[in-house]
DRENDRENPA-409080 format. One record per residue (C-alpha): x negated, y, z negated; chain. Coordinates in nm, 4 decimals. Layout:
N
{px: X; py: Y; pz: Z; kette: A};
...
END
This chain:
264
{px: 0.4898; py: -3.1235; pz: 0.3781; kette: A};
{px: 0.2269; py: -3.1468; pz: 0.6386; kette: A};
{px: 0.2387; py: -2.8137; pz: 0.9032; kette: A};
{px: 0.0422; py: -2.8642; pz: 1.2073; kette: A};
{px: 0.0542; py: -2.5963; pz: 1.5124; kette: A};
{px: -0.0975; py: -2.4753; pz: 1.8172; kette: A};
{px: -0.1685; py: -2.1283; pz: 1.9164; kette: A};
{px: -0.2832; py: -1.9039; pz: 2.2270; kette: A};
{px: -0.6415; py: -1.8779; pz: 2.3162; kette: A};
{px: -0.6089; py: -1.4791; pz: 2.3412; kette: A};
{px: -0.5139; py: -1.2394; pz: 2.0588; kette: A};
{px: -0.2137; py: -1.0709; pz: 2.0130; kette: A};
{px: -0.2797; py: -0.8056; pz: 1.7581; kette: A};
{px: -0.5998; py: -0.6946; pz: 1.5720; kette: A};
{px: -0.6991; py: -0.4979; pz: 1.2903; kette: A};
{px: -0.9801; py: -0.3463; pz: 1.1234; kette: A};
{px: -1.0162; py: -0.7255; pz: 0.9106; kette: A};
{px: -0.8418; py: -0.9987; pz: 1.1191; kette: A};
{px: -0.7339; py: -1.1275; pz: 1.4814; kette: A};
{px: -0.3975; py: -1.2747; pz: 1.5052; kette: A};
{px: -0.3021; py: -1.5525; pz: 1.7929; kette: A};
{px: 0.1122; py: -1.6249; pz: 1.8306; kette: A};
{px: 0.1438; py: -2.0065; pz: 1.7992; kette: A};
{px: 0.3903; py: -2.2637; pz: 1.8073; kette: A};
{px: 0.4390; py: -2.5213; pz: 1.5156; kette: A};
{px: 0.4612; py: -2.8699; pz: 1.5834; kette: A};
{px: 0.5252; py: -2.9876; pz: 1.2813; kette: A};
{px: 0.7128; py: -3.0781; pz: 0.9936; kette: A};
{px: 1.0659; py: -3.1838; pz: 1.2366; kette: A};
{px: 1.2206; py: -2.8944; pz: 1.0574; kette: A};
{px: 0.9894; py: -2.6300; pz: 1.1768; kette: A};
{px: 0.8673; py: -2.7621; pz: 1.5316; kette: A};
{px: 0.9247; py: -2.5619; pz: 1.8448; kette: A};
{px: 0.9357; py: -2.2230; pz: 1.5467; kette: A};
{px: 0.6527; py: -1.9393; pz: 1.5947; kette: A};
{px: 0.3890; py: -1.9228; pz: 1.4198; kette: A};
{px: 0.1166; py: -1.6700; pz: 1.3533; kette: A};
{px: -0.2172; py: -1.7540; pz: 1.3522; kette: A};
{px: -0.4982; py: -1.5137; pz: 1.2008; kette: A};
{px: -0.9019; py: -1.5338; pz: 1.1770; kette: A};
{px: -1.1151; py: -1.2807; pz: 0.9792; kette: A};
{px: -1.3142; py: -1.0705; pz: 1.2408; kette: A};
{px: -1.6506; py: -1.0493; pz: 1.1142; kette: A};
{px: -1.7730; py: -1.4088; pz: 1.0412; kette: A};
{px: -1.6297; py: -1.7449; pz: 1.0905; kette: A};
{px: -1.5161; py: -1.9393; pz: 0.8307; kette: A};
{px: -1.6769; py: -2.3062; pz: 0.7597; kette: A};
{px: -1.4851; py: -2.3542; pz: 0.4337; kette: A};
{px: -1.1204; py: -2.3814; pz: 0.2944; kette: A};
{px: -1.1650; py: -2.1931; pz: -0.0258; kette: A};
{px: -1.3404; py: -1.8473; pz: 0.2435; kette: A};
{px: -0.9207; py: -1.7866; pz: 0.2092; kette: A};
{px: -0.8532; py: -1.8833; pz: -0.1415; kette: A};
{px: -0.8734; py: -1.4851; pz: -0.2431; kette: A};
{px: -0.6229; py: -1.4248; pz: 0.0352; kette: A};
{px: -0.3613; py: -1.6970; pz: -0.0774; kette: A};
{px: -0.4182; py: -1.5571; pz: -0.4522; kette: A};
{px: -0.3095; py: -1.2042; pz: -0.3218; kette: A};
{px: -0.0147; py: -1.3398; pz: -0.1582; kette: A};
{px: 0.1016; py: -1.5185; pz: -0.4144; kette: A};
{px: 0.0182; py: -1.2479; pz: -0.6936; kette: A};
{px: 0.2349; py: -1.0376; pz: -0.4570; kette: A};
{px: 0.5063; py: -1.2283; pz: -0.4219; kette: A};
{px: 0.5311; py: -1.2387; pz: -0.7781; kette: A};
{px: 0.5208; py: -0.8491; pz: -0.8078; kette: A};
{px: 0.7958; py: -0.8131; pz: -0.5709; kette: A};
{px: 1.0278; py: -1.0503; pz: -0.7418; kette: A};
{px: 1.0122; py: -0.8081; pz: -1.0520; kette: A};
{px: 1.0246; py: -0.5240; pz: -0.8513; kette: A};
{px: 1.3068; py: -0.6521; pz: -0.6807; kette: A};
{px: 1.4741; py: -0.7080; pz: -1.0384; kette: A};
{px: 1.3764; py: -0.3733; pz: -1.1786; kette: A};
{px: 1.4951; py: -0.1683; pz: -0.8725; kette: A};
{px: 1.7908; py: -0.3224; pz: -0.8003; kette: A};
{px: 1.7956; py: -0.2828; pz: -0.4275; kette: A};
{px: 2.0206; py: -0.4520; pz: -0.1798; kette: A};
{px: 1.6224; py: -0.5159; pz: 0.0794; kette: A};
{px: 1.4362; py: -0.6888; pz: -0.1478; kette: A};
{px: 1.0727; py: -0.7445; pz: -0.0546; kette: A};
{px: 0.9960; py: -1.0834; pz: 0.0176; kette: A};
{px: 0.5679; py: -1.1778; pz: 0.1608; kette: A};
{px: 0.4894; py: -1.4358; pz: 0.3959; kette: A};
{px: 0.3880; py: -1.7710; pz: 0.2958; kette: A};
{px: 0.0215; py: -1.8318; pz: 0.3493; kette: A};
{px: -0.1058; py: -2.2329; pz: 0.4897; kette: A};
{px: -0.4816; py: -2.2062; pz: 0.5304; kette: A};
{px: -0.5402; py: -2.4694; pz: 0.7429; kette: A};
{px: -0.7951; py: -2.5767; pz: 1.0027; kette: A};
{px: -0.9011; py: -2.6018; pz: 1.3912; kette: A};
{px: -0.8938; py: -2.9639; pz: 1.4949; kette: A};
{px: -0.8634; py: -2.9870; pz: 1.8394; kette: A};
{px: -1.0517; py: -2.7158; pz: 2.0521; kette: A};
{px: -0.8930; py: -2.7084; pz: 2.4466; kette: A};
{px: -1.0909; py: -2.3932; pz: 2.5556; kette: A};
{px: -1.5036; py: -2.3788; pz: 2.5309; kette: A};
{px: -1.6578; py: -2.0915; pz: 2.3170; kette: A};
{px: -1.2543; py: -1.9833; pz: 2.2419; kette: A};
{px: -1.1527; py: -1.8075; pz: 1.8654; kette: A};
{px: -1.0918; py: -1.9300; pz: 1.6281; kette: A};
{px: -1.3413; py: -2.2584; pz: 1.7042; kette: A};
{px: -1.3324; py: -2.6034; pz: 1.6481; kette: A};
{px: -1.3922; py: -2.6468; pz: 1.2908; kette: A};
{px: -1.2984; py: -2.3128; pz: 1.1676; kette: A};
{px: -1.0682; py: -2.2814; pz: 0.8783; kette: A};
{px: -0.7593; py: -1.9740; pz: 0.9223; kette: A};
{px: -0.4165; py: -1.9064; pz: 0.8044; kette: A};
{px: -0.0984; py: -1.9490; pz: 0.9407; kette: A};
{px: 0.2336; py: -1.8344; pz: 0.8711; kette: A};
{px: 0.5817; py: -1.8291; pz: 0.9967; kette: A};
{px: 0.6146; py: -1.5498; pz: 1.2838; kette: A};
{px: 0.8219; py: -1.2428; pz: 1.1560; kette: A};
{px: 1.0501; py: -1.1284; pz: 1.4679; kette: A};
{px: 1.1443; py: -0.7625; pz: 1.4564; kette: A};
{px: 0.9357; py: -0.4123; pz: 1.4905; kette: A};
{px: 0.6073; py: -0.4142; pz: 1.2826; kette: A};
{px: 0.5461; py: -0.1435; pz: 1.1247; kette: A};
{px: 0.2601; py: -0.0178; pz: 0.8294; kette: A};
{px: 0.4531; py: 0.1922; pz: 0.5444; kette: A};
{px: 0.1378; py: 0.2272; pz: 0.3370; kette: A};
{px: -0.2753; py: 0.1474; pz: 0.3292; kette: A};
{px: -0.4815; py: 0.0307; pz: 0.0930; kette: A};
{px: -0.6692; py: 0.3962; pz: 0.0780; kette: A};
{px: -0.3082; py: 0.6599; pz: 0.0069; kette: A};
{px: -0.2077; py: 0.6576; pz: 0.3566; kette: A};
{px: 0.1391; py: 0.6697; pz: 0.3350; kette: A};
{px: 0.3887; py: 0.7154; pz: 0.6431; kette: A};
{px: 0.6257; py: 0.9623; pz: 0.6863; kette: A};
{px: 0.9148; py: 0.6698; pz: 0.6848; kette: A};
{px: 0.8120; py: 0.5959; pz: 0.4039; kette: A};
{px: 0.8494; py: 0.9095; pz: 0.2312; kette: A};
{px: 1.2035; py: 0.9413; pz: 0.3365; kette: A};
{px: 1.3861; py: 0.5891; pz: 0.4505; kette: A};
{px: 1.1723; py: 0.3123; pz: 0.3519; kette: A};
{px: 1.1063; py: 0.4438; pz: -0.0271; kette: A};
{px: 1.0757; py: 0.0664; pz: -0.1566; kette: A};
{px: 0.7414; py: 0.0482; pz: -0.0405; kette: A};
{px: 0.5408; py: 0.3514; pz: -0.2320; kette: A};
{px: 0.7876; py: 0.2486; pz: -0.5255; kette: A};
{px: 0.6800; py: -0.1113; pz: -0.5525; kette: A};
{px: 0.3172; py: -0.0149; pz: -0.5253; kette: A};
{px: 0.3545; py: 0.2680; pz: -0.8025; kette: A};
{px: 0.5971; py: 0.0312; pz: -1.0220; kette: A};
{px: 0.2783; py: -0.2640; pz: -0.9992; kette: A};
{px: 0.0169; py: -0.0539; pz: -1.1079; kette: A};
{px: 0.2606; py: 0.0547; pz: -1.3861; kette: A};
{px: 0.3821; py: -0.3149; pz: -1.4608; kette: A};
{px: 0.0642; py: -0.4107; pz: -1.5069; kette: A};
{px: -0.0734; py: -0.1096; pz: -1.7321; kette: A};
{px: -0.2726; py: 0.0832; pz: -1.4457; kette: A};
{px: -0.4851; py: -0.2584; pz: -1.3853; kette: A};
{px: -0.3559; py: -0.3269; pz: -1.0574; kette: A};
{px: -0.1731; py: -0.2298; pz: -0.7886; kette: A};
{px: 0.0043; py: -0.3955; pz: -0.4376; kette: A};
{px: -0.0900; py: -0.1900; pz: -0.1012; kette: A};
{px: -0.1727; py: -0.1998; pz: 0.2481; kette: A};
{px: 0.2448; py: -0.2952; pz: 0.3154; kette: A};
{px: 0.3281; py: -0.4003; pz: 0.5941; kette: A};
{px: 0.5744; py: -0.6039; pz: 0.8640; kette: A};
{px: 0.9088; py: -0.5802; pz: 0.9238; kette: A};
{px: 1.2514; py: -0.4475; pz: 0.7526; kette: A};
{px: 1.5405; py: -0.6772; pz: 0.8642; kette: A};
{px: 1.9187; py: -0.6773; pz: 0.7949; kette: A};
{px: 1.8670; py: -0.8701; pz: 0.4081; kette: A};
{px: 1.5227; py: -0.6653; pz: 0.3274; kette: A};
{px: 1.1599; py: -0.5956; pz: 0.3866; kette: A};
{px: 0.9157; py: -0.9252; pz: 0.5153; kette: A};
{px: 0.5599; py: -0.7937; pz: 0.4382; kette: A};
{px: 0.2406; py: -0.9652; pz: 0.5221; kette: A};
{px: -0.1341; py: -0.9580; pz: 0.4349; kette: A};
{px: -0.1239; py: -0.7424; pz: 0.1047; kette: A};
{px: -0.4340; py: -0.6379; pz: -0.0500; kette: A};
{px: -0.4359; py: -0.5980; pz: -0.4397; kette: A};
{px: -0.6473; py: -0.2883; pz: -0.5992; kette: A};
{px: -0.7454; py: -0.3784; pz: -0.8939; kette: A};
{px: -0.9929; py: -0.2000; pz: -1.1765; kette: A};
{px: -1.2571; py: -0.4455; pz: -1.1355; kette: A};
{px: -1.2377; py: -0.5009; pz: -0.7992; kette: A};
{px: -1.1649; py: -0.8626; pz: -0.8017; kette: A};
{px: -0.9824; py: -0.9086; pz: -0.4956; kette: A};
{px: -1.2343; py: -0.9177; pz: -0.2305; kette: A};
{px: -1.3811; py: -0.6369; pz: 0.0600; kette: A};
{px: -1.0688; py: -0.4771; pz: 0.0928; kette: A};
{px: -1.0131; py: -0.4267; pz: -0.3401; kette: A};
{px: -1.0379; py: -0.0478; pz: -0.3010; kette: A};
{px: -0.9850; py: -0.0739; pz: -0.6950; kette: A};
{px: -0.9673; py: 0.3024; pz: -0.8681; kette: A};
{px: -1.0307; py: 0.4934; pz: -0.5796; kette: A};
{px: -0.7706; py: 0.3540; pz: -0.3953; kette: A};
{px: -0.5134; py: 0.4178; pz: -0.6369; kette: A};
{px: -0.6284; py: 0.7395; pz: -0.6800; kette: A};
{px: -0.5827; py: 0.8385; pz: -0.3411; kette: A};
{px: -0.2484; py: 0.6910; pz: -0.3741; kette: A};
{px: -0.1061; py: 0.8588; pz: -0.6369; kette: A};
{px: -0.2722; py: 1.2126; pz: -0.4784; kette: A};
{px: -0.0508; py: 1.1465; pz: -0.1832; kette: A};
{px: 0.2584; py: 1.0016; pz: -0.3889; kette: A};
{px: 0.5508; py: 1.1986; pz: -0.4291; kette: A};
{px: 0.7960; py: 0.9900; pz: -0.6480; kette: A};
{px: 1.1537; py: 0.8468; pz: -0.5514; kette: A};
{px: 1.4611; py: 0.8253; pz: -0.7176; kette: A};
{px: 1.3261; py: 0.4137; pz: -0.7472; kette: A};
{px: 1.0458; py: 0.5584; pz: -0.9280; kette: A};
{px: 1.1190; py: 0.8526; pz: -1.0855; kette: A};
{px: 1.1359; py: 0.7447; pz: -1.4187; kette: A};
{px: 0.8110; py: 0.5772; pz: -1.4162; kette: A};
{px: 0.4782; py: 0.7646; pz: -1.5315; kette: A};
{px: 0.2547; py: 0.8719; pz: -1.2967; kette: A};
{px: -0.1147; py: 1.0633; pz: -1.2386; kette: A};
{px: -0.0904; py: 1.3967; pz: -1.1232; kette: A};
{px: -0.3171; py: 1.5739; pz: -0.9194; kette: A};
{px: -0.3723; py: 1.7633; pz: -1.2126; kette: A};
{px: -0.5166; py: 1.4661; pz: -1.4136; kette: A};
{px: -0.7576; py: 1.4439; pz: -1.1882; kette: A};
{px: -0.8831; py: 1.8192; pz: -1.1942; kette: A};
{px: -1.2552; py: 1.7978; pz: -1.3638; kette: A};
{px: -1.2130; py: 1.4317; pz: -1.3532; kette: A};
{px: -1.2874; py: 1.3692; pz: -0.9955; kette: A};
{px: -1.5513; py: 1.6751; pz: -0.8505; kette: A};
{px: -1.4166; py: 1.8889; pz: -0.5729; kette: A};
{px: -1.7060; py: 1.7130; pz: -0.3316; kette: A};
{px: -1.6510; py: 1.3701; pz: -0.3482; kette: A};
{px: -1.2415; py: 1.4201; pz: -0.3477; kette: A};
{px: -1.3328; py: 1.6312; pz: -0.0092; kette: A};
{px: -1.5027; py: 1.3604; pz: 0.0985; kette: A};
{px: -1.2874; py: 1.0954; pz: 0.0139; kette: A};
{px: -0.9464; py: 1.2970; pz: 0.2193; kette: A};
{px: -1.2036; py: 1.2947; pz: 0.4884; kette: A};
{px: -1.2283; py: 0.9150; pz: 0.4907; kette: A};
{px: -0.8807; py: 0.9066; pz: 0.4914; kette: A};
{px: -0.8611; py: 1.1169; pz: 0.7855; kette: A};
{px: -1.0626; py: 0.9148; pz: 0.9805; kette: A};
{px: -0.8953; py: 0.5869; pz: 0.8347; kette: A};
{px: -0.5439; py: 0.7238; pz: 0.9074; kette: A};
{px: -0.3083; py: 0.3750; pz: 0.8502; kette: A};
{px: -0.5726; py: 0.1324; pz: 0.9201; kette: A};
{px: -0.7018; py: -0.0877; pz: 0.5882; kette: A};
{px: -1.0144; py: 0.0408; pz: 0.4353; kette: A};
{px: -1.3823; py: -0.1242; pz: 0.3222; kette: A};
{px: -1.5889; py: -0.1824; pz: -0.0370; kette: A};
{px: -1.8443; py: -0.0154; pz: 0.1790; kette: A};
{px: -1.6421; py: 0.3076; pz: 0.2463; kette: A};
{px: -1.5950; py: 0.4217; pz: -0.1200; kette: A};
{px: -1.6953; py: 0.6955; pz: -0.2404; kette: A};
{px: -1.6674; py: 0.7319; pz: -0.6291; kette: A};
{px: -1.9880; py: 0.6759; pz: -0.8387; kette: A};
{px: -1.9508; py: 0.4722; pz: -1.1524; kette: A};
{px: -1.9424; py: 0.7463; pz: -1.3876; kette: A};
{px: -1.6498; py: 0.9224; pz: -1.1690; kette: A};
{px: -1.4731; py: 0.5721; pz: -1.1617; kette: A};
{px: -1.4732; py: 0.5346; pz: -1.5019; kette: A};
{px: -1.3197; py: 0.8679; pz: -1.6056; kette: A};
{px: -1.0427; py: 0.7929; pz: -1.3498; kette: A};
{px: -0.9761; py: 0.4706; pz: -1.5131; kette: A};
{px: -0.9567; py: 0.6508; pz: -1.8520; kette: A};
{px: -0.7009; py: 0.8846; pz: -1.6441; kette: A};
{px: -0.5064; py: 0.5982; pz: -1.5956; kette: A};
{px: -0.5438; py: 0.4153; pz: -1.8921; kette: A};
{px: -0.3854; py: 0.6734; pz: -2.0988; kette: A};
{px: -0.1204; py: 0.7246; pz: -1.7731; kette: A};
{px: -0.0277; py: 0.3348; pz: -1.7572; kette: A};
{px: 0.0633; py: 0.3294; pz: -2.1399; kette: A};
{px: 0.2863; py: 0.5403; pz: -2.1656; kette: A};
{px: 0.6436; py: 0.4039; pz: -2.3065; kette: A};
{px: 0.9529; py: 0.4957; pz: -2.0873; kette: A};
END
C-alpha cells in the first residue's frame, strides 16, 4: 500500500527530540482527505531511510509488549501504538521550509482527542496516572518484568479514547542501551521504580524497592539524579544527562537481575 501526504509548513507541537507538522494524506483512496501527523528529529536532518529504523523497531517492539500486556491485565482500554511509515520529502513548495526537500521523517495517522504524557522515560510519572490511568505505570513495570528486568516501555503518551489508550513515540530502556539517545537503560528504570507505587494491575508482580537500592546507588549521585528529574519534569530525557557511573550501573543491574527472576 503506497501512503503519500502533504503537511503544513509550520509546526504544531514540539518536544525536547522532534517537531511535528498536521498533514493531510492523499493517498491510498481509503485514507485520502484523513490527518496525518508528520514528525522530524530536531537536532539534525535526516539524509537516510534507515536514521528511523531504531524508531520503527521501538514501535513495533512496543506494540508487541502491549498486546501481552493487554492479555495479562485483562482490561476493557487496551493499549494500542501508532503505526510508524518513514517516508520521504519529495516535493518542497516553501524555500528553506522543515522538514526539506530530500529529508526522510515519519508519518502516522493523526490521533484526535486530548494529548496527554502519563509517564517519561526518566520516573516522571503524573498524578493521573497514579490514580485513573494506572495501565500506563503497569505496562511499563509488567515489560521490564516480562522480559526479566532487560527492558522496559516508557515515555507514554497520546490519547485515552472510548475503546482504550492510543500511545505514540515510545522509547524502550533497555540494559545495554540499545535503543538509541533517548535508551535511558538502568538509570531510567531506576528512577522509575523509585517513583512507582504499584496498582492492583501490578500488584502481584515483583518489584525494586527503594530499599534495594540503599548502598547500591550513593546518596550523591541519587541526589543528583531527583535533581535532573526536577528540572526534566515530563519532558523525555538524553544519553548525555545520565548520571550513574559504570560501576553504580552495574550493581543496579545485579539489583534487578535478582528482582526480575523472581517466580510469581
Amino acid at each position: 500500500m503506497a501512503l503519500s501526504g502533504t503537511f503544513e509548513p509550520t509546526s504544531f507541537a514540539e518536544g525536547r527530540f522532534r517537531r511535528a507538522y498536521m498533514g493531510t494524506w492523499t493517498s491510498p483512496r481509503s485514507k485520502s482527505g484523513q490527518r496525518c501527523v508528520v514528525k522530524e528529529l530536531k537536532e539534525s536532518y535526516t539524509w537516510k531511510a534507515s536514521d528511523w529504523s531504531t524508531a520503527k523497531l521501538v514501535q513495533d517492539e512496543a506494540q508487541s509488549l502491549a498486546d501481552g500486556f493487554n492479555t495479562f491485565s485483562g482490561t476493557n482500554h487496551p493499549i494500542k501504538f501508532a503505526e510508524v511509515n518513514v517516508m520521504q520529502v519529495v516535493k518542497d513548495n516553501i524555500p528553506l521550509s522543515t522538514p526539506t526537500l530530500g529529508e526522510y521523517v515519519v508519518a502516522e495517522d493523526y490521533i484526535p482527542g486530548e494529548f496527554k504524557k502519563w509517564c517519561s522515560n526518566y520516573g516522571y510519572i503524573s498524578a493521573e496516572a497514579q490514580a485513573s490511568a494506572i495501565s500506563m505505570p503497569a505496562f511499563m513495570h509488567w515489560s521490564w518484568y516480562h522480559t526479566g528486568g532487560q527492558m522496559m516501555i516508557a515515555d507514554l503518551q497520546g490519547v485515552k479514547t472510548s475503546n482504550g489508550y492510543l500511545l505514540t513515540d515510545p522509547v524502550i530502556l533497555s540494559d545495554e542501551q540499545e535503543y538509541g539517545c533517548t535508551d535511558m537503560g538502568v538509570e531510567g528504570m531506576a528512577m522509575f521504580f523509585i517513583k512507582h507505587q504499584c496498582s492492583s494491575l501490578c500488584q502481584s508482580l515483583p518489584a525494586p524497592t527503594l530499599d534495594d537500592f540503599t548502598g547500591v546507588i550513593p546518596p550523591l549521585t541519587l541526589r543528583m539524579c531527583k535533581l535532573a528529574l526536577q528540572s526534566i519534569q515530563n519532558s523525555t530525557a538524553y544519553t548525555r544527562e545520565l548520571k550513574f557511573t559504570r560501576p553504580i550501573k552495574n550493581a543496579v543491574l545485579r539489583t534487578f537481575r535478582n528482582v526480575a527472576t523472581k517466580i510469581i
